[in-house]
C-alpha positions in Angstrom: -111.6 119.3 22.5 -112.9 123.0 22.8 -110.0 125.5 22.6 -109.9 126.0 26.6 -109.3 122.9 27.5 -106.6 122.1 24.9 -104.7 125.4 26.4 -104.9 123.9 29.9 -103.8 120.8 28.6 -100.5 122.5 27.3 -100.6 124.7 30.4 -100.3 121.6 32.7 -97.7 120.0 30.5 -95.6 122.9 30.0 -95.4 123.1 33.8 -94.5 119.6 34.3 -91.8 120.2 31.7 -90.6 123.1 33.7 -90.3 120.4 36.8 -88.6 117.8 35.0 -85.4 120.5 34.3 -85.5 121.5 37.4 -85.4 118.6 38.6 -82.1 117.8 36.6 -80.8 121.1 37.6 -81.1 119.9 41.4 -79.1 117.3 40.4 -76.3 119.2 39.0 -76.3 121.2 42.4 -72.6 122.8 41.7 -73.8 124.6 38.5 -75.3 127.3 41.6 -74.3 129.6 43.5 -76.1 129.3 46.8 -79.2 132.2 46.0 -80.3 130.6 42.8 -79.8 127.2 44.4 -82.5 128.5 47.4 -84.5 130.5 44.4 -84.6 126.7 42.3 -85.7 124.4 45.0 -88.5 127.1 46.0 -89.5 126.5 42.9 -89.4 123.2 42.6 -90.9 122.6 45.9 -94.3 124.9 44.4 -94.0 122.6 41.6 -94.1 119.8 43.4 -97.3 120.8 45.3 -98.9 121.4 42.3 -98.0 118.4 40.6 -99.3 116.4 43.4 -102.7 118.2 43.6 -103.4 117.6 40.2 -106.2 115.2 40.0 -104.7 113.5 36.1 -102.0 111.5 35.6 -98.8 113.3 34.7 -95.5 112.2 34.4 -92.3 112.9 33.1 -90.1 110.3 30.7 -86.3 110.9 29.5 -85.4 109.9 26.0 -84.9 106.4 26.9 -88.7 105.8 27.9 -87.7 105.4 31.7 -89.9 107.3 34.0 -88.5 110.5 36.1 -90.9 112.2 37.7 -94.9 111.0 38.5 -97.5 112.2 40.8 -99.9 111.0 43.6 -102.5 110.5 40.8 -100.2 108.1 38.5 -99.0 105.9 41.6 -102.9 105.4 42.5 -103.6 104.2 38.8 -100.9 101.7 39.0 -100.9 101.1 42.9 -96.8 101.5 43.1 -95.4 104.0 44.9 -93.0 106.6 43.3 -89.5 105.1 44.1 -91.2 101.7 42.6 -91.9 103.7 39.2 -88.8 106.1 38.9 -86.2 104.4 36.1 -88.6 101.4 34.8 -90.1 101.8 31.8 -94.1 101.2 30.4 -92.7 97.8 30.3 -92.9 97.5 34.5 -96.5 98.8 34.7 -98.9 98.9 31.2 -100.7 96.1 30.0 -99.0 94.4 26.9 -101.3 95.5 24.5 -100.7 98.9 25.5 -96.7 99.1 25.5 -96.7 99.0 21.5 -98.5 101.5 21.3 -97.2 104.1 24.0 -93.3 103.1 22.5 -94.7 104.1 19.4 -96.6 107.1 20.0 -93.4 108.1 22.5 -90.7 108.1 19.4 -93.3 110.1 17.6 -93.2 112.8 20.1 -89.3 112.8 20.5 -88.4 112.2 16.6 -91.5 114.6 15.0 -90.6 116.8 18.1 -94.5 118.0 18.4 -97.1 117.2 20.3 -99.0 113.5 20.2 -102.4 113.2 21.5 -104.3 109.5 22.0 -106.9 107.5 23.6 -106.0 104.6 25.7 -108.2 101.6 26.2 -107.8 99.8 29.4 -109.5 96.7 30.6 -109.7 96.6 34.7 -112.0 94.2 36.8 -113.7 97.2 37.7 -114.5 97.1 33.5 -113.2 99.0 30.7 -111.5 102.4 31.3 -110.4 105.3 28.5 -108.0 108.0 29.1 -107.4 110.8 26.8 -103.8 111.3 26.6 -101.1 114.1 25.0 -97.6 114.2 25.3 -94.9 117.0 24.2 -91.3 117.2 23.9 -89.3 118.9 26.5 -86.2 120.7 25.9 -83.7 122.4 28.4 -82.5 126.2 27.6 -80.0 124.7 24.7 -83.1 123.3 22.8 -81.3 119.8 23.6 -84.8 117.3 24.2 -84.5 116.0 27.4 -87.2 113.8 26.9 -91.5 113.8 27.2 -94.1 115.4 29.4 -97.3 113.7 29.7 -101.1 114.4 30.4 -103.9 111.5 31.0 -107.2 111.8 31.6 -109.6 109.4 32.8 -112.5 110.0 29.9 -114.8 106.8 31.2 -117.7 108.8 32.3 -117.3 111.1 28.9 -117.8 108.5 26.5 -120.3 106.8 28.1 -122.5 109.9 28.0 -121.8 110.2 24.6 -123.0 106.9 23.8 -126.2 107.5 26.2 -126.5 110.7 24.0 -126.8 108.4 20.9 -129.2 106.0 21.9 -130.9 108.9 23.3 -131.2 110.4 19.7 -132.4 106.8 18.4 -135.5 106.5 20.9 -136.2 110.0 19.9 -136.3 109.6 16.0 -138.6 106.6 16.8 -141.1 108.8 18.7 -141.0 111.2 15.7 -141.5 108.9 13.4 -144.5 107.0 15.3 -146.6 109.8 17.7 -149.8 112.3 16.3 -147.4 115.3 16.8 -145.6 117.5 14.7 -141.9 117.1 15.7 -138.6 118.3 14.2 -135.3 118.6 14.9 -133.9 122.3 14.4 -130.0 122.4 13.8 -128.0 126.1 15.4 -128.2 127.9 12.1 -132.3 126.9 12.3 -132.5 124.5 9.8 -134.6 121.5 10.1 -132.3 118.2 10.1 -135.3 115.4 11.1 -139.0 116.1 10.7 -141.8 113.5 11.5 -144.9 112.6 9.0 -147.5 114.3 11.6 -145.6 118.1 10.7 -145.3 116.9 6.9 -149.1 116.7 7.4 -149.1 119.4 9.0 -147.1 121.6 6.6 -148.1 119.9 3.4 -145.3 119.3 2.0 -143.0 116.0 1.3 -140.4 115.2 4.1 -137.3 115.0 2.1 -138.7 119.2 0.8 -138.4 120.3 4.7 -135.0 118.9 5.7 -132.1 121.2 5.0 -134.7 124.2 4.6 -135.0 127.1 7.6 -138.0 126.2 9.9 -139.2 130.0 9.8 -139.4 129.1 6.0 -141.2 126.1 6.7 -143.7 126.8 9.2 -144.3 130.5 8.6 -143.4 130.8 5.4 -141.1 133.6 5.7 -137.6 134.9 4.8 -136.9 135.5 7.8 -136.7 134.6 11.7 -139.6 134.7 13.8 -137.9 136.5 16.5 -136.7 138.9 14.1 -140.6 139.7 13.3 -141.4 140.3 17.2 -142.6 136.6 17.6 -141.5 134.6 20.4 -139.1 131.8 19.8 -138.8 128.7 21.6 -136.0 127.4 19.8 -133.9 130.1 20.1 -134.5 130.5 23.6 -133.6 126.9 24.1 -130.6 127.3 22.5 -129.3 130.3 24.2 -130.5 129.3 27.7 -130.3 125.1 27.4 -133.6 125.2 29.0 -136.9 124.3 27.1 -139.3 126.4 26.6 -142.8 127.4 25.0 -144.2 130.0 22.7 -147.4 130.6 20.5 -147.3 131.6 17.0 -149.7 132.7 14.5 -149.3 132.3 10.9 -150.8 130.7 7.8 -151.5 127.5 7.6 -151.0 125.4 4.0 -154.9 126.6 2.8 -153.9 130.3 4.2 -155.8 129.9 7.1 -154.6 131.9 9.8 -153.8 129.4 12.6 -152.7 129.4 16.4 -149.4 127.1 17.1 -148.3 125.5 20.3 -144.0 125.4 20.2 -142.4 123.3 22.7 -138.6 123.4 22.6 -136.4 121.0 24.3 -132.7 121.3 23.8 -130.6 118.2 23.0 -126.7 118.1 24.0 -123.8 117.1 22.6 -121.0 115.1 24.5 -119.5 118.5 26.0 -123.1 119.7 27.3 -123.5 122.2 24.7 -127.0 122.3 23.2 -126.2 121.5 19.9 -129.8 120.9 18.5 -133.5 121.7 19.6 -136.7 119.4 19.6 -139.7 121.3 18.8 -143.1 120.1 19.4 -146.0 121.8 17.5 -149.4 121.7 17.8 -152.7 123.6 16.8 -153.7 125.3 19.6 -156.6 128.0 17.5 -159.7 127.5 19.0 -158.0 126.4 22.5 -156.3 130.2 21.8 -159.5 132.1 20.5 -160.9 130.9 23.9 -158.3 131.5 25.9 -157.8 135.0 24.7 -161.7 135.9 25.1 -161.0 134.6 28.8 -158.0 136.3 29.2 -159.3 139.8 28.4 -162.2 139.6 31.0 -159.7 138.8 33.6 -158.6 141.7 36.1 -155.4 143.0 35.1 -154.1 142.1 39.2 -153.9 138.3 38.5 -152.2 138.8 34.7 -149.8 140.9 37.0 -149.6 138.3 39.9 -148.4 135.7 37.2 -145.7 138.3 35.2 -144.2 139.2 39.2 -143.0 135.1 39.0 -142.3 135.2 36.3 -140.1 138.2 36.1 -139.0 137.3 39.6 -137.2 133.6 38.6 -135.9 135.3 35.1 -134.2 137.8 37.4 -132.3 135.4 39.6 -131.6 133.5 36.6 -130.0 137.2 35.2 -128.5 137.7 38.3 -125.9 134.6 37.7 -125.3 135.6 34.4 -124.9 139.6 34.9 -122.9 138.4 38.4 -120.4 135.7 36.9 -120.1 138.6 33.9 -119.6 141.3 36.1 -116.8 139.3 37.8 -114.7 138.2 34.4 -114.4 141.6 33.0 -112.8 142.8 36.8 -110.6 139.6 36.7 -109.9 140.7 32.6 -107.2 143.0 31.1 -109.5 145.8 29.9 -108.0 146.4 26.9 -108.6 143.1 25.7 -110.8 141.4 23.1 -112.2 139.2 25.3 -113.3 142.2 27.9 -114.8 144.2 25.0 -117.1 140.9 24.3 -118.2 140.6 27.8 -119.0 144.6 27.2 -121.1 144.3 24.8 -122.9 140.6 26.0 -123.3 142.5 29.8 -125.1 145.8 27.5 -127.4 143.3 25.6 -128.3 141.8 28.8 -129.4 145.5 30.2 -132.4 145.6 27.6 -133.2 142.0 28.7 -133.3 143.6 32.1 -135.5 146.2 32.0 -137.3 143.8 29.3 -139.1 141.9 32.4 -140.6 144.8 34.1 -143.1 145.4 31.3 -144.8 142.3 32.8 -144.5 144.3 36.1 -145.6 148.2 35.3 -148.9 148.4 34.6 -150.5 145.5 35.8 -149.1 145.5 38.9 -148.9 149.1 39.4 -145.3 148.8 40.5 -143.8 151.6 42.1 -140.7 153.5 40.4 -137.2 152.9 42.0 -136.2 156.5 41.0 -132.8 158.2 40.6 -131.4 161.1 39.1 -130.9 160.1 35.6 -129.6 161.9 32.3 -132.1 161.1 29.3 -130.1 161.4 26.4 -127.8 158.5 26.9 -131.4 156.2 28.2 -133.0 157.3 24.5 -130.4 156.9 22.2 -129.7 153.7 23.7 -133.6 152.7 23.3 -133.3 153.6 20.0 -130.9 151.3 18.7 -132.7 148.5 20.4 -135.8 149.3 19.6 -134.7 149.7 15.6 -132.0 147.3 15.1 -132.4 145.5 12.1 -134.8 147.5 10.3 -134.8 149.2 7.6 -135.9 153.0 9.5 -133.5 155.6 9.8 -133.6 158.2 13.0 -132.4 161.2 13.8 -131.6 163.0 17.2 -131.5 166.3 18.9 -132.1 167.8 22.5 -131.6 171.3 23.9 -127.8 171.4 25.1 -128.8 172.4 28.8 -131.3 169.4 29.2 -132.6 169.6 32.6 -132.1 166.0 34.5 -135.0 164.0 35.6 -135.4 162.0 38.6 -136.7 158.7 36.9 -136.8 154.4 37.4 -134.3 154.0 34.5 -135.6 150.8 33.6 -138.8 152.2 33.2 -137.9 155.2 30.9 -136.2 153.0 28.8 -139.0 150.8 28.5 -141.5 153.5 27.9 -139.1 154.9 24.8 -138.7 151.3 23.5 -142.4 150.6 23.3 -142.9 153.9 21.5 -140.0 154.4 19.0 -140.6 150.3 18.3 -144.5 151.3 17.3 -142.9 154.5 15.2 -140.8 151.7 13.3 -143.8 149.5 12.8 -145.6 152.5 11.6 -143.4 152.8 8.4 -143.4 149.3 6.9 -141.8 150.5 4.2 -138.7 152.2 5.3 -138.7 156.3 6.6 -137.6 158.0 9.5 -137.7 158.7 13.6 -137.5 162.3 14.7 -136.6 162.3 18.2 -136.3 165.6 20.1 -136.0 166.7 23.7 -136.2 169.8 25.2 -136.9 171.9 28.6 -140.7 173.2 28.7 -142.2 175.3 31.7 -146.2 174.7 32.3 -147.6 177.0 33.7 -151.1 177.7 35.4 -152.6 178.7 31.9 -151.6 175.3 30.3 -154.8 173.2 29.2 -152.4 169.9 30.6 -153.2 167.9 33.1 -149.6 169.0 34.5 -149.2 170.6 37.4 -146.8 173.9 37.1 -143.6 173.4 37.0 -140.5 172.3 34.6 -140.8 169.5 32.4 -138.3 168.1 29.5 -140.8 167.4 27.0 -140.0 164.3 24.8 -141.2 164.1 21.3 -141.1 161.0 18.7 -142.1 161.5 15.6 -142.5 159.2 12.5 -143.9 159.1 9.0 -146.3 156.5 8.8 -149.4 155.5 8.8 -151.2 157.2 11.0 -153.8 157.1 13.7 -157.5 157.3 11.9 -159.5 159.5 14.6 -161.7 156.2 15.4 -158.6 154.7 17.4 -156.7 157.6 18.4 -158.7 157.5 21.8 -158.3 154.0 22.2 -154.8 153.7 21.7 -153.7 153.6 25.5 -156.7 151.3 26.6 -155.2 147.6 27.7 -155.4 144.8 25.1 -156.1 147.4 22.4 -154.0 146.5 19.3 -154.5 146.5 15.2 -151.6 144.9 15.1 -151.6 141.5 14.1 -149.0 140.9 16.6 -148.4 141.8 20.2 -150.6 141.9 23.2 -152.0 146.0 23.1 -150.2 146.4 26.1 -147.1 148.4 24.9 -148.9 151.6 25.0 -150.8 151.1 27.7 -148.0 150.1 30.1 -146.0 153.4 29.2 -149.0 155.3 29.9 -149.0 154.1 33.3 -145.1 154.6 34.2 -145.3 158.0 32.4 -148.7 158.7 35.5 -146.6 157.3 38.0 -143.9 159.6 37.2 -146.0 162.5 37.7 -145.8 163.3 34.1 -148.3 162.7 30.9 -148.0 161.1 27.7 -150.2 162.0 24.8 -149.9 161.7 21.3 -151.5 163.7 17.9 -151.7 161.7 14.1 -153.2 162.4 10.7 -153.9 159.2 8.5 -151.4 158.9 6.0 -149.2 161.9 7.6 -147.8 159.9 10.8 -148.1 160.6 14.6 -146.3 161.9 17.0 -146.2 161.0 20.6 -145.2 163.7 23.3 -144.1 162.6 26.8 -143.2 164.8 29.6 -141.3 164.0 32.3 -140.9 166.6 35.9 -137.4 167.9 35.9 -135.5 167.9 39.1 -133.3 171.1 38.5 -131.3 173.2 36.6 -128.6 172.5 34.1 -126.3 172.6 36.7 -127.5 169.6 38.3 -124.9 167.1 37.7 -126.2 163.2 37.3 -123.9 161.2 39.5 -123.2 157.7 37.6 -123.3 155.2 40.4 -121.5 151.3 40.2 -118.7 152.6 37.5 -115.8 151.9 39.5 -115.4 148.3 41.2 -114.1 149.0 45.2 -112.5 146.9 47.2 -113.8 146.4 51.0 -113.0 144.2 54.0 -115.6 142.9 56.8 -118.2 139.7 56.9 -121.4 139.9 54.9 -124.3 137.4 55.6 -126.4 136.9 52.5 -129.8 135.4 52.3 -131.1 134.2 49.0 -133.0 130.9 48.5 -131.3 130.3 45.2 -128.6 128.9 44.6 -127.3 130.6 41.5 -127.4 134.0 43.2 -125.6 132.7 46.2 -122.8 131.2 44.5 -122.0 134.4 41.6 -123.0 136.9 44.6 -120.3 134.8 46.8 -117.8 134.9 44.3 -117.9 138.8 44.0 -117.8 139.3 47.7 -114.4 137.1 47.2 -113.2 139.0 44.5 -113.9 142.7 46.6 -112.3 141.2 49.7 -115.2 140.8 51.9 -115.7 137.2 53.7 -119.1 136.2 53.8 -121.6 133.7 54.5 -124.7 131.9 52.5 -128.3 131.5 53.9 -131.2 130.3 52.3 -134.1 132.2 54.7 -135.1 134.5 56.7 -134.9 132.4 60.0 -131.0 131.4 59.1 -130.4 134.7 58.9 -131.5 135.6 62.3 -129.8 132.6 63.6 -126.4 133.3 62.2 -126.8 136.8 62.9 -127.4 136.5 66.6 -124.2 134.1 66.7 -122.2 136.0 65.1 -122.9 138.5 68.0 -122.7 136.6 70.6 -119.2 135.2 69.5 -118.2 139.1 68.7 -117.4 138.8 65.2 -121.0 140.4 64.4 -121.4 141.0 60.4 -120.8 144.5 58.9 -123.8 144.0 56.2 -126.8 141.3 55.6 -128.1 141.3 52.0 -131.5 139.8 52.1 -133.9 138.7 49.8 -137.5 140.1 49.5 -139.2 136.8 48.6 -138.3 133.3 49.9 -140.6 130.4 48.8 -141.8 128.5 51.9 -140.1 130.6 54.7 -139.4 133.6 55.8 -138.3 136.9 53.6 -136.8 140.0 53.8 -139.8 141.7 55.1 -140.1 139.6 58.0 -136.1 139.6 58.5 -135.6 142.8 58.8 -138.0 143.8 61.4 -136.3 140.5 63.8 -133.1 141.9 63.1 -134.0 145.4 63.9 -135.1 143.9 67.4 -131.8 142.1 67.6 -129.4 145.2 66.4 -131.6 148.4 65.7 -127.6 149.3 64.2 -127.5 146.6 61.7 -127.3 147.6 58.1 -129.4 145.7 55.8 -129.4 145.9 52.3 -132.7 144.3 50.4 -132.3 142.6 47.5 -135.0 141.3 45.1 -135.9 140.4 41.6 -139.6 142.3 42.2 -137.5 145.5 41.3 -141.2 147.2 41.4 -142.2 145.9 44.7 -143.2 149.3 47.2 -140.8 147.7 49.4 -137.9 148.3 47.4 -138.7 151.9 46.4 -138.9 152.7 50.0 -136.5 150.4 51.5 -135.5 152.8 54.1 -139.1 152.7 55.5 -139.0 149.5 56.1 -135.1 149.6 58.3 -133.3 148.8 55.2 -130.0 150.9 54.6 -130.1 150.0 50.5 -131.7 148.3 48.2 -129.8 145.9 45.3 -132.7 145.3 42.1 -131.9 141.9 40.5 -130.1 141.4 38.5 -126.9 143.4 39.9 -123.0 143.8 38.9 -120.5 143.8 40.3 -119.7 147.8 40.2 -123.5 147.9 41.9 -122.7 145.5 44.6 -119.4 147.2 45.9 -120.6 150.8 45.6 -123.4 150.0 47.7 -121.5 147.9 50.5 -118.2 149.9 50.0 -120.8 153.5 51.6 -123.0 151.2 53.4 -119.9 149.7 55.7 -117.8 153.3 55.1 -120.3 155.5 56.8 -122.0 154.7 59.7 -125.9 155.5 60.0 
C-alpha cells in the first residue's frame, strides 16, 4: 500500500479509537464537571458525523471481541442495524470460515499490541468479495487497552484490475513474440525486461544479450540516455505523463548505417495506476523520413506553425492542471517544509517546459511578444543552468551593476538565451567555457547597426569552440539550416526572429578553431532607477462570483479549485455561448459576476473573441480576463483592444491568478 494511504488508514483508526473512549467516558458521566461534559459530547457528536460519513467499514471491539461502536457502512454490509450489532460478537454476523480467523488475528492485535493488517475473502450471491482490513490496539490515557479499532475496505474492483492487468501482460508477450515489429518492454530505470525476435533482428544481437541491458545501450549504442543527447524520448515521456507517445531517432544501425527509427511508447500500469513499465514499438522509418524531410522543407513555414499552435495549445492546458494543482499544494503547505521545497523546485522545472512550447510558436507563426518589464540577469542565469546541466562546460557571469531593465516577453528571452548558450555548449565537445556578459550600450546615429538610436543592454555569449568557417557564418540564422547531426536548424533562426520582434538585433562574429561569439541587444526601457515590479509573488485572498469558460476539463477543475482556495465562488462553462447565457442570468437575478475568465480558443463553438464582443453588448462594464494556451496569439498581447481587462497565458499559478482578479475586482475601470 503506497505510504499515503497507509497514513490515512492509521488516521481513520486513530480517530475511531478516539470515539470508542469517549464513548466510555460518556458513560462514566460523573467523572465531569458540567463544561468538559458539554466540551466531550461536542466532540463526540463530530465524531459521530464523521464516522458515519465514512464510506469503509469501521468498528470498534472491547477486549472480549464484542462489538461497541459501528457505522452506517458496517450495518449495510451485514443488513442489521446498530442496536442489533452492539455486544454480539463475529460469532452473530461472519461467515464460519471467517470467525477463526478474525479471533485469531483479534488476540494478535491485543496480546502483540501492534497493528494487524489482512485480507478477507467473502463469498455473497452477488459472488466473491475481498476487503483489505487493519486493526490496532486502543488504549485510554493510563495505557490500559481498552480493546480494537478496525478499518475494512471493500478491495473487489482492485484485484480484479490487477488480474485484468496480468492477462493483459500475457496477450501482450504473445504479440511480441508473434508480429513483424520490433517490440520491448522498458522497465523505470530504462532497462529492457521482454524483447521480441523482430528487434533481436533488428539489433543483431541474441535475446537473452538485450534483456537486463539499458535500451539507449541497445538501440543507440550509447552510454548514455537519449534524452540526455537532445533526442526525443518516447519512453520517458510515457513514463512521466502515462500517456503514449512518439518520437524519431537517428542512429546506427548493426552494419553502421545511419538509420531513421519510428518509437511508439505506450505505458503499462500497475495495480495502483502507476505506469510501471513502457511498450515501445520501433520501426524503420529512413526513406519514409528522407522523404518526408525533403517535403517538409519546401513547405511554408505558416502551416509548420499552424500544426506547433495545437500542439503547444493542448500541452498548455495539460500544464495548466499540473502548474494549477501545484500552485495550490504549496499555498495549502507549511512553507518551511520538505515537501513545499519539492513542489518548488518540480513547479521551476515546469517553467522551462513552459516557455519550451513557444519555440514551436515564435518564428513560424510570427507570434507577437506578451511584454513586461523584466530584469535580465535572473532570466540568463536561469537559462544557463538549463541550457548546460549535465555537461561537462563551465560558465562564467558578469553584467554592469546598474543594468538598465528591458521591457521583454519573458518566455521569449529565455528561449532566445537557451537556444544560444545550448549551441555555445555543443560548440566545445570536449569540455571549456561560457563567457556571458551584459552591459548598458548607447547607439547612436553614427552606428553602422541596423538599431535605431537609443539605449540598448547589449548581451554577449561567448564560447571556445569550434567555430563558424566563413562559408556558414551567413547562413547560420536561415530556417532548417543545421551541421548538426541533430536538431531541426531552427534554434537560431527562431531567436533571430523574437530578438526583430523586440525591436532589437542579434548578430554573431567566429574564427574556426577560436570560437564565436553571439551579441544580442535588447531596447532598454529606462534608467537604473527603474524598478522591475515582480508580479504573482504573493497569493491574495478575494471574495465575489467568477464565471469561467474553458472547454477543458482539466483547467476547469485546478482553475476551480484555486478560486476555492482564494475565496471566490465561481462557476464552470465550456463555451462561448454558456457564457453569455449564465452571464445575462446572473443579471437578471442581480447577483451579476465580478469577473469572466474566458478562453481564446474553443473547439466547435464559440471563443473568447466572439465572447467578449456579446458581452461588451450585454455589460460594456464587465471585466473580462482572456485566457489562452496561444500565449503568442495578437490577441493576447493586446487584450485590451479587444475589451478585455487582462490577460492569463496558460499555464498560470496560482500567485498569477489572484493578482490579476485580486486588481481586476479592486479597482474599478
Amino acid at each position: 500500500m503506497p505510504q499515503f494511504c497507509h497514513d490515512t488508514y492509521h488516521r481513520q483508526i486513530e480517530i475511531y479509537g478516539n470515539y470508542a473512549v469517549i464513548k466510555k467516558g460518556q458513560m462514566e458521566e460523573n467523572k465531569f464537571d458540567e463544561a468538559e461534559l458539554r466540551s466531550l459530547k461536542q466532540a463526540n457528536a463530530r465524531l459521530q458525523t464523521l464516522l458515519h460519513a465514512m464510506p469503509d467499514i469501521v468498528f470498534f471491539k472491547d477486549a472480549e471481541g464484542r462489538y461497541q461502536v459501528v457505522n452506517k457502512a458496517f450495518e449495510e454490509s451485514i443488513g442489521l442495524k446498530q442496536k442489533e450489532i452492539i455486544g454480539k460478537t463475529d460469532e452473530h454476523f461472519l461467515p464460519d470460515e471467517l470467525v477463526d480467523q478474525c479471533r485469531k488475528s483479534d488476540a494478535e492485535v491485543l496480546k502483540g499490541r501492534k497493528p494487524v493488517r489482512m485480507e478477507d475473502v467473502v463469498n455473497r450471491e452477488e459472488g466473491e468479495m475481498i476487503f483489505d482490513t487493519i486493526k490496532v490496539p486502543v488504549y485510554d490515557s493510563d495505557g490500559n487497552c481498552l480493546g480494537l479499532a478496525g478499518l475494512s475496505r471493500n478491495i473487489t474492483e482492485r484485484k480484479k484490475a490487477e488480474e485484468a492487468l496480468r492477462s493483459s501482460r500475457e496477450f501482450i508477450k504473445s504479440i511480441l513474440d508473434t508480429v513483424d515489429e520490433g517490440f520491448i518492454v522498458i522497465a523505470k530505470d530504462y532497462r529492457i525486461i521482454s524483447a521480441n525476435k523482430a528487434y533481436a533482428r533488428q539489433i543483431g544481437l541474441a535475446i537473452e544479450d538485450i534483456i537486463g541491458n539499458p535500451c539507449h545501450k541497445i538501440s543507440h549504442q550509447s552510454d548514455k540516455p537519449c534524452y540526455e543527447l537532445g533526442e526525443e524520448c518516447a519512453v520517458r515521456r510515457s513514463f512521466e505523463k502515462g500517456e503514449p507517445f512518439t518520437s524519431v531517432h537517428r542512429h546506427k544501425d548493426k552494419d553502421g548505417n545511419i538509420i531513421y527509427v519510428e518509437t511508439k511508447s505506450y505505458p503499462l500500469r500497475d495495480s495502483l495506476g502507476d505506469v510501471s513499465s513502457v511498450i515501445e514499438v520501433i520501426n524503420n522509418i529512413t526513406d519514409r523520413h528522407l522523404l518526408e524531410e525533403q517535403l517538409l522543407r519546401t513547405q511554408k513555414l505558416e502551416a509548420v506553425g499552424l500544426l506547433a499552435g495545437g500542439i503547444a495549445h493542448d500541452f498548455n492546458n495539460l500544464l495548466q492542471g499540473v502548474f494549477g494543482n501545484i500552485s495550490l499544494a504549496k499555498h495549502l503547505s507549511d512553507n518551511d517544509g520538505k515537501a513545499y521545497q519539492m513542489m518548488v523546485e518540480a513547479e521551476r522545472a515546469l517553467v522551462q517546459s513552459r516557455n519550451l512550447t513557444k519555440q514551436l510558436l515564435t518564428f513560424p507563426r510570427g507570434g507577437e511578444p506578451v511584454k513586461k518589464i523584466i530584469s535580465l540577469p535572473s532570466i540568463i542565469q536561469d537559462s544557463l543552468k538549463f541550457a548546460l546541466s549535465g555537461s561537462n562546460v563551465n560558465c562564467s557571469f558578469s553584467m554592469d551593476d546598474d543594468l538598465w531593465p528591458v521591457e521583454a516577453d519573458e518566455g521569449q528571452i529565455n528561449q532566445v538565451m537557451h537556444n544560444i548558450v545550448l549551441n555555445a555548449g555543443e560548440a566545445m565537445p570536449e569540455g571549456g567555457t561560457v563567457e556571458i556578459s551584459a552591459g548598458n550600450v548607447f547607439i547612436d546615429k553614427k552606428s553602422s547597426s541596423s538599431l535605431k538610436k537609443g539605449k540598448y543592454i547589449r548581451i554577449s555569449i561567448k564560447d571556445s569552440g569550434i567555430g563558424i568557417s566563413d562559408n556558414y557564418i551567413s547562413k547560420i540564422f536561415d530556417p532548417y539550416f543545421t551541421t548538426k547531426q541533430k536538431g531541426s536548424g531552427l534554434g537560431l533562426t527562431t531567436s533571430f526572429s523574437i530578438i526583430k520582434k523586440h525591436d532589437g538585433m542579434l548578430d554573431v562574429t567566429s574564427k574556426p578553431g577560436a570560437g564565436s561569439t553571439f551579441f544580442v541587444y535588447l531596447p532598454a526601457c529606462g534608467t537604473e532607477q527603474t524598478r522591475v515590479r515582480e508580479e504573482g509573488k504573493d497569493i491574495l485572498a478575494g471574495a465575489g462570483k467568477i464565471l469561467v469558460m474553458d472547454d477543458e476539463e482539466i483547467v476547469t477543475i485546478v482553475v476551480g479549485h484555486m478560486l476555492g482556495a482564494l475565496g471566490y465562488e465561481f462557476d464552470c462553462v465550456e463555451s462561448g455561448e454558456e457564457a453569455l447565457e449564465k452571464y445575462a442570468e446572473a443579471m437578471k437575478s442581480g447577483e451579476a459576476f465580478d469577473a469572466v475568465i474566458l478562453d481564446l480558443t474553443v473547439r466547435g463553438g464559440m471563443g473568447g473573441k466572439e465572447a467578449i464582443a456579446k458581452l461588451l453588448e450585454t455589460d460594456p462594464a464587465v471585466k473580462a480576463i482572456v485566457s489562452s494556451g496561444y500565449s503568442d496569439d495578437p490577441i493576447v498581447a493586446n487584450y485590451r483592444d479587444f475589451g478585455f481587462k487582462a490577460v492569463l497565458s496558460k499555464p498560470y499559478e496560482i500567485e498569477k491568478l489572484s493578482s490579476v482578479l485580486y486588481s481586476l475586482i479592486a479597482a474599478p475601470f
